[in-house]
N, C-alpha and C positions, 0 to 999 in steps of 0.2 A: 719172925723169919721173913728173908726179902723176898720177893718173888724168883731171884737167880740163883737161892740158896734150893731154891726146890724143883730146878731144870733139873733134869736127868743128865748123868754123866757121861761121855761115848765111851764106846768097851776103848776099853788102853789108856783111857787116860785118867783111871782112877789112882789116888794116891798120889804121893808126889814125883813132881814130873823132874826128871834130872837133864842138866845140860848135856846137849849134844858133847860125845869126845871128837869128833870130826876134825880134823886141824884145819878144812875149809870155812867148818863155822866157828871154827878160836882164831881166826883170824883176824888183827886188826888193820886194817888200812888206813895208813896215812892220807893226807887232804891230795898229795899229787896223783896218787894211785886210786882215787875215787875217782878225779875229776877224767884221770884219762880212761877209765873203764865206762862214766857217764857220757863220755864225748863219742865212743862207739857205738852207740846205740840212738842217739842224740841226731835228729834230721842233719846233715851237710846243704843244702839249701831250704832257705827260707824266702818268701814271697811276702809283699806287704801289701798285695792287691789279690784275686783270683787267681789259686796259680792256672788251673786250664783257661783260663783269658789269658794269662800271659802268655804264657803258653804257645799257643797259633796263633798270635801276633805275628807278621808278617813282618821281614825283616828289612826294610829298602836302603838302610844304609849305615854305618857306623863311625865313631868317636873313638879315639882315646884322650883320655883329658885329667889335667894337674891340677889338683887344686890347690888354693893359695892355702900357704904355711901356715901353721898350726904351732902354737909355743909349747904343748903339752904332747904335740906327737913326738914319736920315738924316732921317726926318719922324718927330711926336710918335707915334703913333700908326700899326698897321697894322690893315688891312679886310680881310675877305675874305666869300666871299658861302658861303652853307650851305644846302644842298636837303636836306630833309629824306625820308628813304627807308623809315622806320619809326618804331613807337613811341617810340625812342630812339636810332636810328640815321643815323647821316648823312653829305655827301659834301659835302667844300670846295673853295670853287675861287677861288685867288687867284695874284697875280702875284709874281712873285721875280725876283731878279737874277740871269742866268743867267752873266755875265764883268764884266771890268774895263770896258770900253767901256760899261756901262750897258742891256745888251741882255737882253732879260728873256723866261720863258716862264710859262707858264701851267699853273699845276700843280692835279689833280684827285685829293686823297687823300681817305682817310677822316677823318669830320669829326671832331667832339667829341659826347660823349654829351648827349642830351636831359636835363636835369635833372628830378627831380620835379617844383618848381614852375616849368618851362619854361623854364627857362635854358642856356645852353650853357657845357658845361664848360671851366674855361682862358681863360675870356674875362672880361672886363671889365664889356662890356655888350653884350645881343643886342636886336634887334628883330625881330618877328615880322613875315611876311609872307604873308596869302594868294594861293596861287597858284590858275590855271586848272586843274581836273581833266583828269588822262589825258597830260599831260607825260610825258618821259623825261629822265634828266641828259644824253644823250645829242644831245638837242635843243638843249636849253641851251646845251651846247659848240659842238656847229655854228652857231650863231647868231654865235657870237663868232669864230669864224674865219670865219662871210662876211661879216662885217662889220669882220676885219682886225682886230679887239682882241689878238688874240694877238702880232701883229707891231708890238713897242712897245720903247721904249729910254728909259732915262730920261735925264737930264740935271742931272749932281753926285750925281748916287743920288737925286734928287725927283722927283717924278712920280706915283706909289703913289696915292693917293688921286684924281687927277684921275684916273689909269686908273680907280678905283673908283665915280665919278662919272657915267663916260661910259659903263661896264657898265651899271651901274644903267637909263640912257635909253634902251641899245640893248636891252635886255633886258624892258623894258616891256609888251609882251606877252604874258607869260607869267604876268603880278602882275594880279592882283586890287585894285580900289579904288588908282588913280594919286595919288590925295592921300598916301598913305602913301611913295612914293617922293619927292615933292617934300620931305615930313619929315629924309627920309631925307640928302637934296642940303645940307641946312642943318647936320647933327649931324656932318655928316663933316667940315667947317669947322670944327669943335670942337677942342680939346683935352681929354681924357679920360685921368683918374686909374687906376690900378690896380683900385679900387672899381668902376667905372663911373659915378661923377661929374663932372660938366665943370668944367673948370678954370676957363674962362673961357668966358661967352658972349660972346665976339667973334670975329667972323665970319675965317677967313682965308682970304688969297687963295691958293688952290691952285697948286702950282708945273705947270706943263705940259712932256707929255715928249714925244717924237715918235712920230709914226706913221712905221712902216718899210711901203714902198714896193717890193718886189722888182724891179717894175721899173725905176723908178728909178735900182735897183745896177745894174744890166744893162747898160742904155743908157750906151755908151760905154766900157764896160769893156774892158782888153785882151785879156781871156780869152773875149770874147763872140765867137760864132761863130752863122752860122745853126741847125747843127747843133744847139745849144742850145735845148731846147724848151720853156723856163721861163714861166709868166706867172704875172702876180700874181692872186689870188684876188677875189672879188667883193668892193669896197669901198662901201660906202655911207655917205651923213652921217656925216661925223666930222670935223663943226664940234661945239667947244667950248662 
């Protein structure tokens, strides 16, 4: 006799045990309906360094910047935005595809080095941006998760740049001199060489991804229950 043949039984669960009739737990979920119930519960930003170091990093000035063309990306070109934290130090904050369903987070590593004559390294092309004094990157981030930018999905893998658009406006703010933003809304329409030359100045129409909703998932869900004390985060303007 094994030694777990002679544990003792707990009261209810002697005899045989029959499957739940529940239709939440006869439930089968398909791989899309898994991965978007995992992505809700699943951090929207990720740090590759400390996040409280990054955190109150002091913000003195920022980047938007293309990087050179990719033959396996889904669009010509990727964006990401660059707070500048020192003389040549800095902190990136762009979007990536987090699964196959198109669901994405928002990743805050360290940037690329300030060049001498004020370019960033690895990149294409950067534009400068003054910001307001006395920021933190930690600010920055918060603005984008009450304003739901972190909770994004693309659609065909497109979307990348209209995320990068719609940061830009909600983040407005923070930038110094709005006419440089508006610059900014027109170049991301671009197509841009390894160099940092535009390939063409003709304008393209940015592919649009979705905004995810938490509540949304919730409502109607099988697995919802009052007990569940979920709600979706402050959303504001996120017209196009």
């Amino acid at each position: 006799m094994s030694l777990l043949s002679r544990l003792p039984v707990p009261p209810g669960l002697a005899g045989d045990v029959q499957p739940s009739r529940d239709p939440v737990h006869q439930r089968v979920y398909n791989a899309a309906e898994l991965l978007s119930i995992r992505h809700l519960f699943a951090p929207s930003l990720f740090f590759n360094n400390d996040p409280a170091y990054m955190r109150t990093a002091r913000v003195i000035g920022s980047y938007v910047a293309v990087l050179p063309p990719e033959d396996a990306s889904s669009e010509p070109n990727r964006w990401m935005l660059v707070l500048k934290t020192g003389q040549q130090t800095t902190v990136k904050i762009e979007s990536k595809q987090a699964d196959p369903l198109g669901n994405t987070v928002v990743c805050c590593s360290d940037g690329p080095h300030v060049l001498e004559a004020g370019e960033l390294e690895n990149c294409a092309r950067s534009w400068a941006l003054d910001v307001r004094p006395g920021s933190t990157v930690g600010e920055w981030l918060d603005r984008l998760v009450e304003t739901g930018s972190t909770r994004y999905r693309l659609v065909r893998g497109l979307g990348f740049l209209w995320w990068m658009d719609y940061v830009l406006h909600e983040l407005n703010s923070f930038f110094l001199g709005l006419h440089q933003i508006t610059d900014l809304k027109s170049w991301i329409r671009m197509v841009w060489n390894k160099d940092g030359a535009a390939i063409s100045e003709m304008m393209r129409t940015l592919e649009k991804g979705v905004w995810l909703e938490m509540e949304s998932y919730l409502e109607g869900a099988p697995w919802r229950s009052a007990s569940v004390g979920l709600c979706a985060g402050p959303r504001t303007n996120l017209k196009a």
